[in-house]
Structures are given as structure tokens and as C-alpha cells.
N, CA, C and O atoms as a GROMACS GRO file, in nm:
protein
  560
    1UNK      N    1   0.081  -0.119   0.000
    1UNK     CA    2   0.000   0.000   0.000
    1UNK      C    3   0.087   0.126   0.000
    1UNK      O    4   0.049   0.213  -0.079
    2UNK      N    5   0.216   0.160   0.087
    2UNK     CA    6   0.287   0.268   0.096
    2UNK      C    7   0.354   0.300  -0.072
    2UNK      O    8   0.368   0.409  -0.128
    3UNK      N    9   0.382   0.176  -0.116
    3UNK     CA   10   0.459   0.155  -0.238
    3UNK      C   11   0.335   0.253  -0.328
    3UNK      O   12   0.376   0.361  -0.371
    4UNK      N   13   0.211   0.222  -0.350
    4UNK     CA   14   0.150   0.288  -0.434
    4UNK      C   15   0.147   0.435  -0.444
    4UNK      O   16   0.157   0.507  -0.543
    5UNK      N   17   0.125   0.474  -0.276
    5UNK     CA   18   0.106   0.624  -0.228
    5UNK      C   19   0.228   0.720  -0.300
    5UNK      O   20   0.215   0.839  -0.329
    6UNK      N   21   0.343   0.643  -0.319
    6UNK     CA   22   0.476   0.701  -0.324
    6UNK      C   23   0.546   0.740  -0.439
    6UNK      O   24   0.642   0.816  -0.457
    7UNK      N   25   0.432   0.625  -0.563
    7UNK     CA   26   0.444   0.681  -0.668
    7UNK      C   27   0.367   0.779  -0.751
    7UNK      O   28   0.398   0.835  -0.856
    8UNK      N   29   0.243   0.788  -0.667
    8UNK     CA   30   0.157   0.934  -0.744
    8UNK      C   31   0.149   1.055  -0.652
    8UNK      O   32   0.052   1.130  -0.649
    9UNK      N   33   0.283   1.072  -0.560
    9UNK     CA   34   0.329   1.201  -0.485
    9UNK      C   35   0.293   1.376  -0.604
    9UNK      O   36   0.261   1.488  -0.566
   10UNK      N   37   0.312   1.337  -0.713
   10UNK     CA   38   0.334   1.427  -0.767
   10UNK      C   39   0.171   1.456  -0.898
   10UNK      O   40   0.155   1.540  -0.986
   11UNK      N   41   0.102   1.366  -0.861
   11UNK     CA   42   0.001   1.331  -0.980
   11UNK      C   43  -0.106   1.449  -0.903
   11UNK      O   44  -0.187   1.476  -0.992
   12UNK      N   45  -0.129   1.499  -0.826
   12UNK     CA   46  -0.242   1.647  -0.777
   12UNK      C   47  -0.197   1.708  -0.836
   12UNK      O   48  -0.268   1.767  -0.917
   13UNK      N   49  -0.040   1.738  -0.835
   13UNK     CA   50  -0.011   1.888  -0.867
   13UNK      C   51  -0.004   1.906  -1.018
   13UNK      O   52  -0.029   2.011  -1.077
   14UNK      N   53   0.045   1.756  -1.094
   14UNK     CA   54   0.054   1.759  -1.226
   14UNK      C   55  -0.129   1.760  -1.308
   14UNK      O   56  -0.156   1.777  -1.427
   15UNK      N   57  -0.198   1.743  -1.223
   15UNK     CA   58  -0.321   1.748  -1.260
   15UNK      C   59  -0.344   1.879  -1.282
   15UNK      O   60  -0.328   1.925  -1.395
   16UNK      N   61  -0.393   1.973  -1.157
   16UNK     CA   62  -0.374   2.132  -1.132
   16UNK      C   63  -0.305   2.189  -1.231
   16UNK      O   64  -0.334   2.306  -1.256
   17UNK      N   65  -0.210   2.130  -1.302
   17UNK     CA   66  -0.104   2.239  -1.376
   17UNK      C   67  -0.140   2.204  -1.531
   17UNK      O   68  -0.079   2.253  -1.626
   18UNK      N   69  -0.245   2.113  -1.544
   18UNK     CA   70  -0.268   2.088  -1.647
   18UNK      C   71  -0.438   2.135  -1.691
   18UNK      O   72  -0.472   2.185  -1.798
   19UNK      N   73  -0.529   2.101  -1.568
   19UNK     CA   74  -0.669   2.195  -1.568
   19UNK      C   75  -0.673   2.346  -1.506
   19UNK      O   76  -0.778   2.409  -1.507
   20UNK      N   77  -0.556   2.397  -1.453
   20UNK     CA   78  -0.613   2.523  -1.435
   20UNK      C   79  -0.591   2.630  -1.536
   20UNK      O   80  -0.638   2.741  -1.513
   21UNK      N   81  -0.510   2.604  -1.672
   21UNK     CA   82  -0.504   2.708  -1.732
   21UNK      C   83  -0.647   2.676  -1.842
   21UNK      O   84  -0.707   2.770  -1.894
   22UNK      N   85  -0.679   2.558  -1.861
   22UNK     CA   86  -0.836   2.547  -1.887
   22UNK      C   87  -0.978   2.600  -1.805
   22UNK      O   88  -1.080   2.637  -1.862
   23UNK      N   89  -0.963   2.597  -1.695
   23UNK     CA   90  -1.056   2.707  -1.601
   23UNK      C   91  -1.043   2.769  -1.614
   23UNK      O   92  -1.140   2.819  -1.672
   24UNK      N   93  -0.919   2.875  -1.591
   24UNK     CA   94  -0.906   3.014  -1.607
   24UNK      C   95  -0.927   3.032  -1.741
   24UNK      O   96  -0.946   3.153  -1.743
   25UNK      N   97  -0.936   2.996  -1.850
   25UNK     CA   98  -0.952   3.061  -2.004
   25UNK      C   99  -1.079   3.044  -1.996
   25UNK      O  100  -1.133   3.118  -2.079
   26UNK      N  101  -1.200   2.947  -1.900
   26UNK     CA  102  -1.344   2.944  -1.981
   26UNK      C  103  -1.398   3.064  -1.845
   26UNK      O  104  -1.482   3.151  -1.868
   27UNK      N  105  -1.330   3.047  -1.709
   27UNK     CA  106  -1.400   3.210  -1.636
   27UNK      C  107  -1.366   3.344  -1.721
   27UNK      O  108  -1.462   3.412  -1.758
   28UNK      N  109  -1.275   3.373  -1.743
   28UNK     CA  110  -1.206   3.526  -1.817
   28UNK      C  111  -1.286   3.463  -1.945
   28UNK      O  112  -1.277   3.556  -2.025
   29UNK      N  113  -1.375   3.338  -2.029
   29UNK     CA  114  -1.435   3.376  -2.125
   29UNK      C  115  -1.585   3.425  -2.114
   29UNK      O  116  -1.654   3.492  -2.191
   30UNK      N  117  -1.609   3.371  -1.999
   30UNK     CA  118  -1.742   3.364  -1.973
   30UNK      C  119  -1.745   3.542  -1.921
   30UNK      O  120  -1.841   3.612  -1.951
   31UNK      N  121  -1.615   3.600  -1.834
   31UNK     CA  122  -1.652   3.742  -1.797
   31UNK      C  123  -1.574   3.831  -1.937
   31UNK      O  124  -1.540   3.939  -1.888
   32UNK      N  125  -1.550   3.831  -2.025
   32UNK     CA  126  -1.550   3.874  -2.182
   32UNK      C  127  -1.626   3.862  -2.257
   32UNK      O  128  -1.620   3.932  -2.359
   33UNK      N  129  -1.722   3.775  -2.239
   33UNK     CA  130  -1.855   3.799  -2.361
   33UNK      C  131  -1.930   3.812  -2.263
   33UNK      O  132  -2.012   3.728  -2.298
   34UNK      N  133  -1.961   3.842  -2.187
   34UNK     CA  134  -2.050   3.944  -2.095
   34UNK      C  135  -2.001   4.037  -2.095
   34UNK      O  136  -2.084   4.127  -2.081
   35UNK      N  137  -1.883   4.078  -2.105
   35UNK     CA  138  -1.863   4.230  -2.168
   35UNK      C  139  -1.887   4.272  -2.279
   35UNK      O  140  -1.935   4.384  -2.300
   36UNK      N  141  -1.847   4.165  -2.395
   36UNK     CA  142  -1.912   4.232  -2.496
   36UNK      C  143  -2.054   4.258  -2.526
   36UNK      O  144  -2.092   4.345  -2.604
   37UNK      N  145  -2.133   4.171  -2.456
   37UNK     CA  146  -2.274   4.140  -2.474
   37UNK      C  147  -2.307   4.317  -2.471
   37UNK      O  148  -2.339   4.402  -2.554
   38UNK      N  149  -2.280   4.314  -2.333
   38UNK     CA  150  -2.300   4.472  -2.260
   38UNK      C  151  -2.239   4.549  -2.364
   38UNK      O  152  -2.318   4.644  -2.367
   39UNK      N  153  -2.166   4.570  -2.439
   39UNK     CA  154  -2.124   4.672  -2.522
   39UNK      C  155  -2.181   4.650  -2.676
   39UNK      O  156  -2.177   4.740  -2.760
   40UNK      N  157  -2.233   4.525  -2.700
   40UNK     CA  158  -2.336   4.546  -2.837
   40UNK      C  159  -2.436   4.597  -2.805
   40UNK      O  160  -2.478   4.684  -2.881
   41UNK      N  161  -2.521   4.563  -2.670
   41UNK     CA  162  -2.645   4.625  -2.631
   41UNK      C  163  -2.616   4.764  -2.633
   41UNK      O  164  -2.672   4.816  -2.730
   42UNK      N  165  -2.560   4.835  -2.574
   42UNK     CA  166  -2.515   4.988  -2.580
   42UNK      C  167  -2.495   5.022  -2.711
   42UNK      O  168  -2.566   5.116  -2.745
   43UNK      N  169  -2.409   4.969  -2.814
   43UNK     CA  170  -2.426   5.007  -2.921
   43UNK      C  171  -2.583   4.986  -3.000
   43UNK      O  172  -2.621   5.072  -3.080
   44UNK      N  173  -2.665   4.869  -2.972
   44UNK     CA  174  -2.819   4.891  -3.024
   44UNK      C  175  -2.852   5.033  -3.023
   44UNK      O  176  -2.862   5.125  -3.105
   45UNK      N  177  -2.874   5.003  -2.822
   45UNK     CA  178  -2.983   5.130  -2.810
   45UNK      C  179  -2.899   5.297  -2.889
   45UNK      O  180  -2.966   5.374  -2.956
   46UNK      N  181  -2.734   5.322  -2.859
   46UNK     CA  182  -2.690   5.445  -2.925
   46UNK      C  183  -2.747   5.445  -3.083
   46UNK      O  184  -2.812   5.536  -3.136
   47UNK      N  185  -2.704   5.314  -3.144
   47UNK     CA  186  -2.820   5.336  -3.290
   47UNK      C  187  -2.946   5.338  -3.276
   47UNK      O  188  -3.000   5.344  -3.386
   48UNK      N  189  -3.015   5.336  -3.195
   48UNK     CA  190  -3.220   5.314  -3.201
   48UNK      C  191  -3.231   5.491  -3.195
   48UNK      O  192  -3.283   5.563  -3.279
   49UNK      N  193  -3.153   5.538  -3.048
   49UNK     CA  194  -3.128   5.692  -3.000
   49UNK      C  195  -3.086   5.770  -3.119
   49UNK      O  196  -3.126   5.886  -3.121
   50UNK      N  197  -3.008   5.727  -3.227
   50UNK     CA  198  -3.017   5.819  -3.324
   50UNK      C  199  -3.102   5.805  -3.437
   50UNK      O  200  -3.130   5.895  -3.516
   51UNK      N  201  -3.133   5.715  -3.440
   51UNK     CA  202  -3.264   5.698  -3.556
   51UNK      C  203  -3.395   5.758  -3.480
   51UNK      O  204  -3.484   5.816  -3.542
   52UNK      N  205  -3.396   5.746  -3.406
   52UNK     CA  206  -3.504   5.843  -3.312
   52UNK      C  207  -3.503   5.978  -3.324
   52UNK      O  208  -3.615   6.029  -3.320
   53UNK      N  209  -3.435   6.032  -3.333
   53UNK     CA  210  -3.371   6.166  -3.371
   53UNK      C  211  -3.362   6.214  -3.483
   53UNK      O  212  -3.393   6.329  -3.512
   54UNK      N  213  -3.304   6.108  -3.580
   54UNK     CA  214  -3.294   6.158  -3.737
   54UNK      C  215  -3.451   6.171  -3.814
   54UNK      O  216  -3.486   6.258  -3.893
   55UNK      N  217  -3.527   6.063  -3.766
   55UNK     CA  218  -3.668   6.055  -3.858
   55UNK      C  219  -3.762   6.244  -3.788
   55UNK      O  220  -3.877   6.274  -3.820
   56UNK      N  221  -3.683   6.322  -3.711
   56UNK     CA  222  -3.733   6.418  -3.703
   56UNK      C  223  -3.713   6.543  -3.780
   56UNK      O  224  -3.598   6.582  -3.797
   57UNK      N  225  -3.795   6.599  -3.820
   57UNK     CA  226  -3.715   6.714  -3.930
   57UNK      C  227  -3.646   6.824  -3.865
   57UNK      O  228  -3.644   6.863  -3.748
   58UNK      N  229  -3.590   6.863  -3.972
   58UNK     CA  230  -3.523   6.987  -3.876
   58UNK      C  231  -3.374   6.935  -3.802
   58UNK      O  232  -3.293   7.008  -3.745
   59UNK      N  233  -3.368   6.816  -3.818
   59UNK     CA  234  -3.238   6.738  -3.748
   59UNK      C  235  -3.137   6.736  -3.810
   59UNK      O  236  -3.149   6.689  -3.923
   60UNK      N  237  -2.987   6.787  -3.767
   60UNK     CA  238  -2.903   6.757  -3.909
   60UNK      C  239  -2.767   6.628  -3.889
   60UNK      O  240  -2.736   6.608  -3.772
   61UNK      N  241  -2.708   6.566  -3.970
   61UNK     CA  242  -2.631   6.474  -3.944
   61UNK      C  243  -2.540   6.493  -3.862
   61UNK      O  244  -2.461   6.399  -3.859
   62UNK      N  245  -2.516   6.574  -3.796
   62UNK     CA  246  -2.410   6.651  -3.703
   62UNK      C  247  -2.477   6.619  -3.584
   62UNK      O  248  -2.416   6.557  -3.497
   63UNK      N  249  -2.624   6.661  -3.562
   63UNK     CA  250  -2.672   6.630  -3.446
   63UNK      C  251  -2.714   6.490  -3.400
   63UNK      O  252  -2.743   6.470  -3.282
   64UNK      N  253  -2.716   6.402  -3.484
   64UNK     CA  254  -2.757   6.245  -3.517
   64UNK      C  255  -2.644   6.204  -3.447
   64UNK      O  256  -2.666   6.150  -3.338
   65UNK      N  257  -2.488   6.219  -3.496
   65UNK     CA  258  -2.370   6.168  -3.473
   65UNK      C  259  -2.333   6.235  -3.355
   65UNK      O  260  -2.248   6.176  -3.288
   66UNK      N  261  -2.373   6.344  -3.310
   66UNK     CA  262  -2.322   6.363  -3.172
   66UNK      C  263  -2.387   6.299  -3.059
   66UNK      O  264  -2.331   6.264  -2.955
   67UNK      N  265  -2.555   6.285  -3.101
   67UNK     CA  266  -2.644   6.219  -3.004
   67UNK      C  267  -2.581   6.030  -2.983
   67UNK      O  268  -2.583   5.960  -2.882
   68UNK      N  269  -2.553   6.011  -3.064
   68UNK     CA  270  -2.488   5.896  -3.090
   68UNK      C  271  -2.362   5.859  -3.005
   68UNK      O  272  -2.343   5.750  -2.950
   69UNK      N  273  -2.284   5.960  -3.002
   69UNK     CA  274  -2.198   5.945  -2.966
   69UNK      C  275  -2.149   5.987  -2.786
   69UNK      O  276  -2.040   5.973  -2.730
   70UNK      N  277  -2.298   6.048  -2.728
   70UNK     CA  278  -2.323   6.122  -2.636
   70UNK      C  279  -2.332   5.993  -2.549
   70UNK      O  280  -2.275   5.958  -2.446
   71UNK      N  281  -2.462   5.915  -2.658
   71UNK     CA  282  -2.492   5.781  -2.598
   71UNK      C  283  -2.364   5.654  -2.554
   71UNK      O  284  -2.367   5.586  -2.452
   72UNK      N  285  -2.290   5.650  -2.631
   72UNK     CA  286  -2.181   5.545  -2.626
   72UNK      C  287  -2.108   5.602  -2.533
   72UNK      O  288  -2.079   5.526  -2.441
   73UNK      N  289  -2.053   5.753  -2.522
   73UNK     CA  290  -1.983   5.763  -2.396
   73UNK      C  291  -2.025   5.800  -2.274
   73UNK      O  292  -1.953   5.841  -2.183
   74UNK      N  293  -2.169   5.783  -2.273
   74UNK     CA  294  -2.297   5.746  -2.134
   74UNK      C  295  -2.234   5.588  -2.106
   74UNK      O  296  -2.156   5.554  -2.018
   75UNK      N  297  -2.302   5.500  -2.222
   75UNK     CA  298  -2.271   5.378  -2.173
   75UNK      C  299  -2.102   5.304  -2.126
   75UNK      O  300  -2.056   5.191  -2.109
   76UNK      N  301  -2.058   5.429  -2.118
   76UNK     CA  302  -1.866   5.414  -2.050
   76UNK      C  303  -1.830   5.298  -2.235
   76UNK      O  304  -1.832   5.176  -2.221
   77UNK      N  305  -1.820   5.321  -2.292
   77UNK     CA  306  -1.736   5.273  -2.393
   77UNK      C  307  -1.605   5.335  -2.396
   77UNK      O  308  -1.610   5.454  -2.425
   78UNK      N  309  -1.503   5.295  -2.379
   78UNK     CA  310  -1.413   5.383  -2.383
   78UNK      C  311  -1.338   5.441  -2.520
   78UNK      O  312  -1.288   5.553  -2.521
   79UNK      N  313  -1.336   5.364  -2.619
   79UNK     CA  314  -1.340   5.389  -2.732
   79UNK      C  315  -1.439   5.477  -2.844
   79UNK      O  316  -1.428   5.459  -2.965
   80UNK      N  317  -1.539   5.578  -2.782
   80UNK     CA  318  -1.635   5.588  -2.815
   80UNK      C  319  -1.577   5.655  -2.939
   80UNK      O  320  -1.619   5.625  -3.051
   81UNK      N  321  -1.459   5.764  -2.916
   81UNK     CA  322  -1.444   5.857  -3.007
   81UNK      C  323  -1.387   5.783  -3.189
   81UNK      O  324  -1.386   5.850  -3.292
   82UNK      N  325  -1.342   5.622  -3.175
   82UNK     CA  326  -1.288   5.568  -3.292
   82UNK      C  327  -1.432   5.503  -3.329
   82UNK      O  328  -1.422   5.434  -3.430
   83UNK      N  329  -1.558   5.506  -3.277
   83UNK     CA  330  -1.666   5.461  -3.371
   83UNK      C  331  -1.718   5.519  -3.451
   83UNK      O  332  -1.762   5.632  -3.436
   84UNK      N  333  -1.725   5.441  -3.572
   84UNK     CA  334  -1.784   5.507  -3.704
   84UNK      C  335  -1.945   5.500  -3.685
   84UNK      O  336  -2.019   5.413  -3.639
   85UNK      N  337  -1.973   5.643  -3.746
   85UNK     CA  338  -2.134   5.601  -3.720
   85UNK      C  339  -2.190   5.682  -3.891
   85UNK      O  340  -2.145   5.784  -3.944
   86UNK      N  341  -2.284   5.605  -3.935
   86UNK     CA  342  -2.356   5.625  -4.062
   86UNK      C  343  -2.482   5.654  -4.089
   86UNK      O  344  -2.577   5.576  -4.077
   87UNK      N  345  -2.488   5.778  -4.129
   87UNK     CA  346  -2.655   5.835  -4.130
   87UNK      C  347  -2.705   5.818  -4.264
   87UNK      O  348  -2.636   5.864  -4.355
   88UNK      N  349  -2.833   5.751  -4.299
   88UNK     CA  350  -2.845   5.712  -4.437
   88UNK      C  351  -3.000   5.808  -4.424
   88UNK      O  352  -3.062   5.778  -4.322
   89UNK      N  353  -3.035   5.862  -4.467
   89UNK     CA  354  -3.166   5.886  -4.475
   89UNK      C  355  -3.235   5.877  -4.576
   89UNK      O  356  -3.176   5.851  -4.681
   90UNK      N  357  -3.408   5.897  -4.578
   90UNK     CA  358  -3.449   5.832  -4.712
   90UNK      C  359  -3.468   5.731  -4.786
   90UNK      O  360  -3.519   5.747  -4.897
   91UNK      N  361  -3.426   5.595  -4.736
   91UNK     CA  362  -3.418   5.476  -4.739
   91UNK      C  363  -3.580   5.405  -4.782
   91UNK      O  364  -3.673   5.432  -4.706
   92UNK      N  365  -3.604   5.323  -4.894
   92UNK     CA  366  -3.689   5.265  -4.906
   92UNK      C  367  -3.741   5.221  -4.852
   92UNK      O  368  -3.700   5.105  -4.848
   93UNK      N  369  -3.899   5.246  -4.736
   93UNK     CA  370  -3.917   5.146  -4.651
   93UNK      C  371  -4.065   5.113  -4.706
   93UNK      O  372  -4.138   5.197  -4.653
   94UNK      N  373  -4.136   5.036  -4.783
   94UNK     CA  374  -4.251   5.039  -4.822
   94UNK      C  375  -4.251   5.148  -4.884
   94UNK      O  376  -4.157   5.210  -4.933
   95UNK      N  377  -4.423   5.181  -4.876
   95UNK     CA  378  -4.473   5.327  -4.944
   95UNK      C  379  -4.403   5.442  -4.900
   95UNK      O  380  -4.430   5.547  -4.958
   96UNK      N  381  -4.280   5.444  -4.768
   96UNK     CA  382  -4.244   5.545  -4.734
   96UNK      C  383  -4.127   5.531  -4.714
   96UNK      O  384  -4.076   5.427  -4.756
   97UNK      N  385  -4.047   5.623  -4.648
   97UNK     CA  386  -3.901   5.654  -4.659
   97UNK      C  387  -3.861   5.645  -4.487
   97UNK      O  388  -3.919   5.688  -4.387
   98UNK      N  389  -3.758   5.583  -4.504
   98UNK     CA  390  -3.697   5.595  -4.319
   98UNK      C  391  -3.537   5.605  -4.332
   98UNK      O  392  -3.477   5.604  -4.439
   99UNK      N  393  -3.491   5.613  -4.232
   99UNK     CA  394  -3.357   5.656  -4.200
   99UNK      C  395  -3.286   5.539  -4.101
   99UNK      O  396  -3.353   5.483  -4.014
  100UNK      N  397  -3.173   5.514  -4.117
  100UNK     CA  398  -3.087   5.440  -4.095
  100UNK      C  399  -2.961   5.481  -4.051
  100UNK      O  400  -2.871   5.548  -4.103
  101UNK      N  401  -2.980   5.410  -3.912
  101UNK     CA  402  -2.831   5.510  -3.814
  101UNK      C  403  -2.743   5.356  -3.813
  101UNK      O  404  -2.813   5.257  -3.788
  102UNK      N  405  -2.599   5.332  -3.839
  102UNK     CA  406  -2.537   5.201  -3.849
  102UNK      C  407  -2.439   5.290  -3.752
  102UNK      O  408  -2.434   5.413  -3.758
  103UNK      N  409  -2.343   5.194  -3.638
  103UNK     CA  410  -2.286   5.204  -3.540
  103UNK      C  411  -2.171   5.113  -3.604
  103UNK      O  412  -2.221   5.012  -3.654
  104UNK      N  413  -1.999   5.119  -3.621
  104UNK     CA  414  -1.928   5.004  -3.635
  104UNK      C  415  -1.844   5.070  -3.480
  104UNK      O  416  -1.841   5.193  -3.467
  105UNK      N  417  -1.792   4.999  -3.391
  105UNK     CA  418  -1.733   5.020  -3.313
  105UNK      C  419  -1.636   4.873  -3.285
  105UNK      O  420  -1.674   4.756  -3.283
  106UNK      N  421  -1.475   4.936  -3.262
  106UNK     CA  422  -1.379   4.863  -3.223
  106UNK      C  423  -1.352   4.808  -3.095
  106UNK      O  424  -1.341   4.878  -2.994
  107UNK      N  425  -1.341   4.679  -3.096
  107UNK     CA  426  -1.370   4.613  -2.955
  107UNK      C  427  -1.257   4.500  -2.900
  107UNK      O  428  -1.270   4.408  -2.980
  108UNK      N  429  -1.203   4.481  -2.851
  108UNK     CA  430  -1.106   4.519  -2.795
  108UNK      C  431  -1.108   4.375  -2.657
  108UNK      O  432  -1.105   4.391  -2.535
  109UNK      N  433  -1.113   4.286  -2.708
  109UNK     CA  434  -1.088   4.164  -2.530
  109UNK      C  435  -0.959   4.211  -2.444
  109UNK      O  436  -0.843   4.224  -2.483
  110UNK      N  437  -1.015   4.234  -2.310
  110UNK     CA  438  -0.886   4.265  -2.220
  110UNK      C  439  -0.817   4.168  -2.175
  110UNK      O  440  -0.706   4.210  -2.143
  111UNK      N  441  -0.835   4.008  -2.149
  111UNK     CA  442  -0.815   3.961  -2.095
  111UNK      C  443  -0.771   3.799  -2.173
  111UNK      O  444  -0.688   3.712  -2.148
  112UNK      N  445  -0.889   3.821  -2.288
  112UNK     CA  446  -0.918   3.704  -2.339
  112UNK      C  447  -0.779   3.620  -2.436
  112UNK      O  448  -0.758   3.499  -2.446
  113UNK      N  449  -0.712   3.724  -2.492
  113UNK     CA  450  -0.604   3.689  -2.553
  113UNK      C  451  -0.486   3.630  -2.505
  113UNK      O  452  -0.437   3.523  -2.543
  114UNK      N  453  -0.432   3.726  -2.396
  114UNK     CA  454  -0.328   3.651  -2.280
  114UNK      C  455  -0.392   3.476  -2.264
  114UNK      O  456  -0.334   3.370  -2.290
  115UNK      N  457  -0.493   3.494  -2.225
  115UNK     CA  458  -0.530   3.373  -2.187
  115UNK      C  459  -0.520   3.236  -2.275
  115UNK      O  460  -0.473   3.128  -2.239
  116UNK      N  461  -0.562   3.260  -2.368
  116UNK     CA  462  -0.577   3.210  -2.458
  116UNK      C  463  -0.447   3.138  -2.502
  116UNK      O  464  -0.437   3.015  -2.502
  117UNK      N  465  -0.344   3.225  -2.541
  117UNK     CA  466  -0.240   3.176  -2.523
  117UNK      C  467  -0.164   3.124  -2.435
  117UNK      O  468  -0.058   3.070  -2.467
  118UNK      N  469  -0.202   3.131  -2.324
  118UNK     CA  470  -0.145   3.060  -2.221
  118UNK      C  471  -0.201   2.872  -2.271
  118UNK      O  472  -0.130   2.780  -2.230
  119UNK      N  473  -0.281   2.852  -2.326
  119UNK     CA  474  -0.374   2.749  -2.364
  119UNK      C  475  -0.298   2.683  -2.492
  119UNK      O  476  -0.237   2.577  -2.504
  120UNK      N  477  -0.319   2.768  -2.564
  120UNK     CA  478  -0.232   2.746  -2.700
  120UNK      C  479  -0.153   2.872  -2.746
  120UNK      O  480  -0.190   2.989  -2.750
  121UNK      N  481  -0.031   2.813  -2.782
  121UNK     CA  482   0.037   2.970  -2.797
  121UNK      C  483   0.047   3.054  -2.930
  121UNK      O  484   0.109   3.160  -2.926
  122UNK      N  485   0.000   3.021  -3.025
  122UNK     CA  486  -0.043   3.084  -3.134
  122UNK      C  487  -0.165   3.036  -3.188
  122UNK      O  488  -0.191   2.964  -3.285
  123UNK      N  489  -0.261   3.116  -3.065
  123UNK     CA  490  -0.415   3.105  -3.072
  123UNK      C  491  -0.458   3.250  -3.143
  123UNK      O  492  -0.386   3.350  -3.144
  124UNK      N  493  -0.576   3.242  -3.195
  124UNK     CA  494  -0.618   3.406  -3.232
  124UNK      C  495  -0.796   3.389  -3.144
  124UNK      O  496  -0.905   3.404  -3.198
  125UNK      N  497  -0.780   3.368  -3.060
  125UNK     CA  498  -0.890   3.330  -2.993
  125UNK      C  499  -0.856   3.461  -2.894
  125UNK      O  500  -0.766   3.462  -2.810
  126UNK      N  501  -0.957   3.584  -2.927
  126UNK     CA  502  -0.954   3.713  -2.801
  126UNK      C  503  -0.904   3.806  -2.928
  126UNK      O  504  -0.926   3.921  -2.890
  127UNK      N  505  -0.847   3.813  -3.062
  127UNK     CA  506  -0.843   3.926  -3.157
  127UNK      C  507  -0.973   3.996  -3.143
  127UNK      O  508  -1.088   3.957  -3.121
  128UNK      N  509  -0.900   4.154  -3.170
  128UNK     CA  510  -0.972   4.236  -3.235
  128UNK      C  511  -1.070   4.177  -3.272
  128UNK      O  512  -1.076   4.056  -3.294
  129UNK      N  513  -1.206   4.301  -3.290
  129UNK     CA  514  -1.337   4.263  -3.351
  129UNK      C  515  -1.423   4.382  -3.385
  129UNK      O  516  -1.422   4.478  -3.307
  130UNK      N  517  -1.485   4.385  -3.475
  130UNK     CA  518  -1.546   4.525  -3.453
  130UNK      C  519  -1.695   4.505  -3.505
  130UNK      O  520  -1.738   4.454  -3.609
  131UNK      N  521  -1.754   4.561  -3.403
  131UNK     CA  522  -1.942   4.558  -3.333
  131UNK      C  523  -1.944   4.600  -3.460
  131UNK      O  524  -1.863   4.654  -3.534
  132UNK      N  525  -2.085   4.554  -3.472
  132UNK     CA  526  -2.179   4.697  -3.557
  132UNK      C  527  -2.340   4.618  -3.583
  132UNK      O  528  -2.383   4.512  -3.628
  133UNK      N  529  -2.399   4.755  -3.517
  133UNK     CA  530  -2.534   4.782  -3.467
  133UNK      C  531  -2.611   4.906  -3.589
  133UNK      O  532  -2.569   5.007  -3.645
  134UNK      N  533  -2.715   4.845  -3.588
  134UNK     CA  534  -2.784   4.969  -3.690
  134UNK      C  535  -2.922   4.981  -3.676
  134UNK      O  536  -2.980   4.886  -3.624
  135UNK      N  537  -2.964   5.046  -3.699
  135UNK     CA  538  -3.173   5.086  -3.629
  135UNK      C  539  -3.198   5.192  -3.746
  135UNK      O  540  -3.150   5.302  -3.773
  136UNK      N  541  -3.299   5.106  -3.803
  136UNK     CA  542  -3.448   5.181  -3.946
  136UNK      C  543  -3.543   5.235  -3.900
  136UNK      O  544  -3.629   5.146  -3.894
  137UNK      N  545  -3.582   5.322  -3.865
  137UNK     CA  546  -3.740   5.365  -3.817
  137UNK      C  547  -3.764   5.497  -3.938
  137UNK      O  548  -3.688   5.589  -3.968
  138UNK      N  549  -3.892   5.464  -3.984
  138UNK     CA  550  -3.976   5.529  -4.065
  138UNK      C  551  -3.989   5.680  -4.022
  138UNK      O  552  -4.001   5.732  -3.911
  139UNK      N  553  -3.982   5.746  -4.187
  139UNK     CA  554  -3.950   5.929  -4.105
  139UNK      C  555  -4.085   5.968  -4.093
  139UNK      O  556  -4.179   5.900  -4.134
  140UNK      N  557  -4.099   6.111  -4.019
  140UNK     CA  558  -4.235   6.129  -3.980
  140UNK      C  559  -4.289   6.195  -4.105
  140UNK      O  560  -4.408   6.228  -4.110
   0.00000   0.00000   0.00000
């Protein structure tokens, strides 16, 4: 019985050193796409908030893209100022015409890449990515 104990002295720790960099890559994945989740939703509603705005007359693309952009750096994006945002107005919608606010924003895993490679070392699992959100509503 001692004889057995004496040869897997080392088999916990070689276990541990082999599942924890697999835990740690699926927690830091699971809290990274809950970040991004949270930052496409913010980008929705900043595009719904300017199509809300644009289908009003009297509105000009200056004020669309600032409301837009008012919104994204409400919702703490920190990148707000490198998002492209696209005002289309006039757009075929049926018998009538609507406007179209498109959001592309650069996004950015903090965590997910290190990790990743710790896993495999020339992973592209956690690259760059870039959102994009857009909202049609019919002009008045």
C-alpha cells in the first residue's frame, strides 16, 4: 500500500497544472462575452437613440452623430471617439421613406487573448473585432 502512495506524490499537482489554465480561459471567457454582450447592447440602443432623432425634421447629421456618440460615452465605452457612425436617410421602406443610423465600433478583449495563449500559444482566440449595430425607423 505505501509503495503505491509514493508513486503518485506528484500526480495532484501535475493534474492542477494541467486543468487550471483550462478554467481560467473558460471564467475570463465567460466574464468577456459578458462584456461584450453589454457593449453590443449599448451600441443597439446608441443606434435606435439616433434613428429616433434623425426621422425628425429639422435634425441635421451633425446632431444624429453627436447624439450617438453622447450615448456610447454614457454607456462608459471607452473607445467611443474611434466609432464610425452612418446616417443614411431616405431609405426605401414600403410606401415610405426611413432613416438608418449604423454604429461600427472597435472592440477590444482585455483579458481574453493573454489567456488564450497561455492554452495554445499561437491562438487568435480574443483578436480584435469590430461591433456593428444599426436601427431603421420610418421618417415622420
Amino acid at each position: 500500500m505505501f509503495k503505491r502512495l509514493r508513486n503518485q506524490r506528484g500526480a495532484a499537482l501535475l493534474e492542477t497544472a494541467v486543468t487550471l489554465p483550462l478554467v481560467l480561459l473558460v471564467s475570463v471567457s465567460i466574464f468577456e462575452f459578458g462584456r461584450a454582450y453589454q457593449t453590443w447592447q449599448v451600441l443597439t440602443n446608441a443606434a435606435r437613440e439616433g434613428a429616433r432623432l434623425a426621422v425628425l425634421e429639422g435634425q441635421t447629421d451633425a446632431q444624429v452623430t453627436s447624439t450617438v456618440r453622447n450615448y456610447l460615452t454614457g454607456g462608459r465605452l471607452t473607445n467611443a471617439a474611434s466609432a464610425s457612425i452612418l446616417v443614411v436617410r431616405n431609405v426605401p421602406f414600403g410606401a415610405t421613406t426611413a432613416s438608418r443610423i449604423t454604429v461600427n465600433y472597435p472592440f477590444q478583449f482585455m483579458v481574453l487573448s493573454p489567456v488564450a495563449r497561455l492554452v495554445r500559444g499561437n491562438s487568435t482566440v480574443g483578436a480584435p473585432l469590430t461591433m456593428q449595430s444599426s436601427a431603421l425607423m420610418r421618417n415622420e
